[in-house]
N, C-alpha and C positions, 0 to 999 in steps of 0.2 A: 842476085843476092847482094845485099848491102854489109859489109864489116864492120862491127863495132867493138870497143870494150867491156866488157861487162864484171864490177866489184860489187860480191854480193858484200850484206853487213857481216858475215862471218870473214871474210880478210882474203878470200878465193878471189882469185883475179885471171879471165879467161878472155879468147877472141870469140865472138858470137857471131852467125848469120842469119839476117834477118829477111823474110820478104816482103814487098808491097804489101797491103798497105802499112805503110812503114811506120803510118805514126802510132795504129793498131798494136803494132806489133811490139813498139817501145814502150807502152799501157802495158799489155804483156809481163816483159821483162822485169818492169819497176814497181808491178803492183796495184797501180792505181792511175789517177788523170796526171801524166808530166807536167812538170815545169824544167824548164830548160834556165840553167845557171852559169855562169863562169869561174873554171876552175882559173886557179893563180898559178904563176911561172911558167905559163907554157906561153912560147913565143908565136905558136899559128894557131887559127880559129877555132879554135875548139870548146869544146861544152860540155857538160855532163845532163842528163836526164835525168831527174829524180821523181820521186814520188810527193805529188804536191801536197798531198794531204798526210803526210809519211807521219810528222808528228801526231795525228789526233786520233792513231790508230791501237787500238788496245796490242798491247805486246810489242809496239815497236823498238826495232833494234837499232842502235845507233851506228852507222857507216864509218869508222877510224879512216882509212882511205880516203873517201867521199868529203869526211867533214874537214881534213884535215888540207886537202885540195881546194876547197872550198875557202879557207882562212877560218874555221872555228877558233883554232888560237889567237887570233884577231880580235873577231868580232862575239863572239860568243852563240853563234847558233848552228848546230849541228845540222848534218843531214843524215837520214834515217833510210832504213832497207838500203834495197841494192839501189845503184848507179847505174849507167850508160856512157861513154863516154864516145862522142862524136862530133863531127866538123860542121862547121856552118857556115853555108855559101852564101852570095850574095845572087840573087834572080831577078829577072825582071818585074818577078812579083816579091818581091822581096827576100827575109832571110829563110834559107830552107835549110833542112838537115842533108848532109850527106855523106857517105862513105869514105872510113877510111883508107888508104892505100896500105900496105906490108910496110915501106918505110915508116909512115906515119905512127902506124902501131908498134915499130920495133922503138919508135922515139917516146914515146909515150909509157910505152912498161921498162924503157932504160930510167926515164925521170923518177917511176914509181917506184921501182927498187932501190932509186939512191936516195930516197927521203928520209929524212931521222923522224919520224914518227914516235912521240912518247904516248905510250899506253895510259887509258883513265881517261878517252873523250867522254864524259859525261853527262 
């Protein structure tokens, strides 16, 4: 079992476990085909999973968490549905996904709770 992140667009923010096939499994979670992004301020590898196609989906919700990790106050574009948030190694075949560790997650929802987040990602 692999740990992850998991912030849906309603503002819940939970630890998830996932099994092989893991990329399977992150499709799952986010709804639709990932795209794998880089959130800001975090100082080790990590990534969030989203939903690649999240904008062109009738009803979608916009991620406050996700977009805001993301730089939406930056750059102006959101990310939509829920998130994944996970580590990215470096392999012989290249970059892979992989599991958090308990520190790693307790670092990760310390950053998240201390964020000033203003309400009206839009």
């Amino acid at each position: 079992m692999m740990k992850f992140i998991k912030i849906t667009s309603e503002g819940s923010i939970s630890t998830i476990e996932l099994r092989n096939p893991i990329y399977k499994s992150l499709q799952e979670e986010v709804g639709g085909y990932i795209e794998i992004v880089r959130p800001r301020g975090f100082d080790r590898p990590y990534c969030m999973i989203i939903d690649e196609e999240g904008l062109f989906k009738d009803g979608f919700k916009i991620n406050q968490i996700g977009s805001y990790l993301y730089g939406y106050h930056e750059h102006g574009q959101p990310i939509v549905g829920d998130v994944v948030i996970a580590k990215e190694i470096e392999t012989f075949q290249g970059r892979d996904i992989s599991t958090l560790q308990d520190e790693e997650i307790e670092e990760i929802l310390n950053f998240i709770k201390n964020l000033n987040i203003k309400e009206g990602v839009n």
